[in-house]
N, C-alpha and C positions, 0 to 999 in steps of 0.2 A: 408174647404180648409186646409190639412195637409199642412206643414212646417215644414224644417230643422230647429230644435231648435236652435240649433249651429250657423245659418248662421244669425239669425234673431238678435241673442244675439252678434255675430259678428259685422253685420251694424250697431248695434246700440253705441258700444263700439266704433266703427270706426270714429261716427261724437260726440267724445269726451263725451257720456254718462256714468256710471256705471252701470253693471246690479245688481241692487239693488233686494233683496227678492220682495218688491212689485212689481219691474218692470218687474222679471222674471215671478209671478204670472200672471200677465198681460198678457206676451207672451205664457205663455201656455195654456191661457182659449184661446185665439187667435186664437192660432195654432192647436187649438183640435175643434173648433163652424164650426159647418156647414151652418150657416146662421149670420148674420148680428147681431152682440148684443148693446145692450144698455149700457151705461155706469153700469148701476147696474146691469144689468145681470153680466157684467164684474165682478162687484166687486161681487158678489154674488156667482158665480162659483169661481172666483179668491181666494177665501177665504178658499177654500179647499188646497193649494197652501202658503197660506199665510194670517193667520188666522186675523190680525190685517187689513188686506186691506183695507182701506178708501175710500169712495165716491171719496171726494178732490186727495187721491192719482191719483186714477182712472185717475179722467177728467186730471190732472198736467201730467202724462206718455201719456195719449192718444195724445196732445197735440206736447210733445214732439215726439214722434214716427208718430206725420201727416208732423209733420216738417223736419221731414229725411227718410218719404219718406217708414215707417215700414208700417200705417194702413191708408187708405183712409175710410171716412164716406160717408154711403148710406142712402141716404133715403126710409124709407119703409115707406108704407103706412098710418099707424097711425099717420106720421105728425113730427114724431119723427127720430134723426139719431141712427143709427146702425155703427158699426166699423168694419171694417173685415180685413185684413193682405190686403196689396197693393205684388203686382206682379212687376215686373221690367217691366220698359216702359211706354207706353200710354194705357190706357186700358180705357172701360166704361164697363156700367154695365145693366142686364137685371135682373130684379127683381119681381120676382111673388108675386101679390098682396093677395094673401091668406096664401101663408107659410112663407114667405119673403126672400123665396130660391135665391140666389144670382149667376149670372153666367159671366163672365167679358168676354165680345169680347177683345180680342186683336188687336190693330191698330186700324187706323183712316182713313175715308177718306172725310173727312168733311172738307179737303183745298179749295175746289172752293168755297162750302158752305159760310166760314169763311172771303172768298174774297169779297163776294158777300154782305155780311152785314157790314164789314167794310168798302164798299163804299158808301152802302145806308147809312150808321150812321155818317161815317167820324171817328170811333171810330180806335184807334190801336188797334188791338188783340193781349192779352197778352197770355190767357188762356180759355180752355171752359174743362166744366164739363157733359157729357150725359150720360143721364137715362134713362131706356125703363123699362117701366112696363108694364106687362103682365100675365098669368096665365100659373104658367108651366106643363109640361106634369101629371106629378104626381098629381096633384090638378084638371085636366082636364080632368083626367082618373077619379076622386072618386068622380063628381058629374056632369059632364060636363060644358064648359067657360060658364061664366055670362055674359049680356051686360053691360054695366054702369048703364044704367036706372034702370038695375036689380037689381044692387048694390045699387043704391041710396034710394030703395025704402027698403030697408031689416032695 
């Protein structure tokens, strides 16, 4: 997912942060990953950027940058979260379970849905998070989809 560096450093200036060297590091391994990274992936690319870059920094920026709204965390497959630059609005996400290639639908239409369980629960809904895993094209071209069973047995 490219990014305007500029804007990204922008928002984040905007909800009274600093772009600090470690923080800019951050946003350009960000803005340059084509899939979902791990904090230490982060900080492990980020280091070309910004040679001191800390674990701790890492997780302390990523943190702040979920809280205004810069990077939404994915879950991929291994169990583990991944970070990727958030898009403006509501988005989810489809995520291929072999590369952990990331593709964000846009919009929602999961209000009747969302109707329909807060009367079964009685729950108020404040917020929902969805994720679709699947095998994407690229992955399904180089050895054709697995089923789960398939998976589970490997």
């Amino acid at each position: 997912m490219a990014a305007d560096f500029d804007a990204l450093a922008d928002h984040l200036r905007e909800h009274g942060h600093k772009l600090t060297q470690p923080r800019r590091a951050i946003l350009k391994t960000l803005a340059a990953a084509s899939k979902p990274l791990s904090p230490a992936e982060i900080q492990a690319r980020g280091q070309v950027f910004c040679a001191d870059l800390g674990l701790v920094t890492v997780y302390r920026t990523l943190e702040i940058m979920a809280d205004v709204g810069l990077v939404r965390p994915v879950h991929v497959m291994d169990g583990c979260h991944g970070y990727v630059l958030a898009t403006p609005g509501h988005t989810h996400h489809v995520v291929c379970e072999r590369c952990n290639a990331v593709v964000e639908i846009v919009g929602c239409e999961l209000g009747g849905f969302l109707e329909r369980v807060a009367q079964r629960t009685g729950y108020a809904i404040t917020g929902h998070w969805l994720e679709i895993s699947g095998i994407c094209a690229d992955c399904q071209h180089e050895d054709g989809p697995r089923s789960a069973s398939e998976r589970t047995r490997q």
